[in-house]
C-alpha positions as CSV (number, residue, x, y, z in Angstrom):
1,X,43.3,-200.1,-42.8
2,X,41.1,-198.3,-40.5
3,X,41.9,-194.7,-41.9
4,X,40.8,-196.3,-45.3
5,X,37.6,-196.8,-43.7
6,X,37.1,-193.8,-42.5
7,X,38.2,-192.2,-45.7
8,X,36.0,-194.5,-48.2
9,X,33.1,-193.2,-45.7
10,X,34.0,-189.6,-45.7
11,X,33.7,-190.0,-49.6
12,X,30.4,-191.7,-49.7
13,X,28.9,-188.5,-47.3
14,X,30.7,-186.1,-49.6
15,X,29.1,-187.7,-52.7
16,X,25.6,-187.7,-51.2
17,X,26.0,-184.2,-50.2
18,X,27.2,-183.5,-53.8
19,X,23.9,-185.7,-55.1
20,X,21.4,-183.8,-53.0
21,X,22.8,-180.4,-54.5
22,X,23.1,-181.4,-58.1
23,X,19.3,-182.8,-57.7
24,X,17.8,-179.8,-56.2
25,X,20.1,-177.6,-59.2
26,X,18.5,-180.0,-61.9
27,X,14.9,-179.5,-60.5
28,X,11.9,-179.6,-63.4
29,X,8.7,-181.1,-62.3
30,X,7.4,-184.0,-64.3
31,X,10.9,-185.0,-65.9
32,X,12.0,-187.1,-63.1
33,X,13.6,-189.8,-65.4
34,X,15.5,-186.8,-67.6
35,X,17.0,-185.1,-64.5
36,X,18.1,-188.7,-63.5
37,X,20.0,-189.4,-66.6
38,X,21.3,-186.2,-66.5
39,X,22.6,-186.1,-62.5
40,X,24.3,-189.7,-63.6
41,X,26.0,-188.3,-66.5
42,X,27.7,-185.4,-64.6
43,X,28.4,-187.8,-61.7
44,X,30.2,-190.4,-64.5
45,X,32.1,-187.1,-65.7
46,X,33.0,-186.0,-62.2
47,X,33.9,-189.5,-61.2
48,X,36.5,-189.6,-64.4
49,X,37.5,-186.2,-63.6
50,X,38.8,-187.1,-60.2
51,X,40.0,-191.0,-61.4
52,X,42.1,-188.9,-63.1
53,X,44.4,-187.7,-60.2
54,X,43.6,-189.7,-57.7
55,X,42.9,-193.5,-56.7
56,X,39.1,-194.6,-57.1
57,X,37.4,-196.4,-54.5
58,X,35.1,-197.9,-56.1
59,X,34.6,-199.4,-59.9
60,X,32.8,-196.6,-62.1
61,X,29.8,-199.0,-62.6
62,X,29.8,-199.5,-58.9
63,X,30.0,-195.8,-57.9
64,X,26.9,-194.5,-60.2
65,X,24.5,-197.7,-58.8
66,X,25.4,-196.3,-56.0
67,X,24.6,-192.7,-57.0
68,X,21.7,-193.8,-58.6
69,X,20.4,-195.3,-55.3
70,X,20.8,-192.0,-53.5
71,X,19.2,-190.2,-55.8
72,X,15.7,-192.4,-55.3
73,X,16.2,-191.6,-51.9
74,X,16.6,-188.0,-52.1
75,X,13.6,-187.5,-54.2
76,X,11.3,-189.7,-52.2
77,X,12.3,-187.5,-49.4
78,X,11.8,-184.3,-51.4
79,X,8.3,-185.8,-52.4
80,X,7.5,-186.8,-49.2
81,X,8.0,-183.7,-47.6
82,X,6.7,-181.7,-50.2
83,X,9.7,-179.9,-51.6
84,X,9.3,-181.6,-54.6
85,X,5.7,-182.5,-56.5
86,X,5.8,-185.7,-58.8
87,X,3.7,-185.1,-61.8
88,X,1.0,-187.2,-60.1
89,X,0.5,-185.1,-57.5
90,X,0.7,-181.6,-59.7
């Protein structure tokens, strides 16, 4: 049970460190709703991809609210630290 654990955890890292990449790689100022759709849609496709060969953790549904949550995160951060610029601020 415990190496489950440890393994559904390992997965949520590796999908964050995935998330942070893919948002950085989709970067356009001002189309912060677009690049969201789009970073969900790869994640959906990536997330079928591997389904496909090996047992999900989560629901589908489940896994992308989850994605989607992490991606507000990371861009707040971005924003907050300047990396990124909302279209407010350009």
């Amino acid at each position: 049970m415990l190496n489950k654990v440890i393994s559904f955890i390992a997965f949520l890292f590796a999908v964050a460190t995935g998330i942070r990449s893919l948002v950085e790689l989709l970067e356009v100022p001002g189309h912060g709703e677009e690049k969201k759709t789009r970073c969900l849609e790869i994640l959906g496709i990536i997330y079928d991809a591997y389904c496909s060969v090996f047992e999900c953790p989560l629901q589908k549904e489940k896994f992308l609210a989850y994605c989607s949550a992490i991606i507000d995160i990371i861009v707040a951060f971005l924003n907050a630290v300047g990396i990124f610029r909302s279209s407010e601020t350009s």
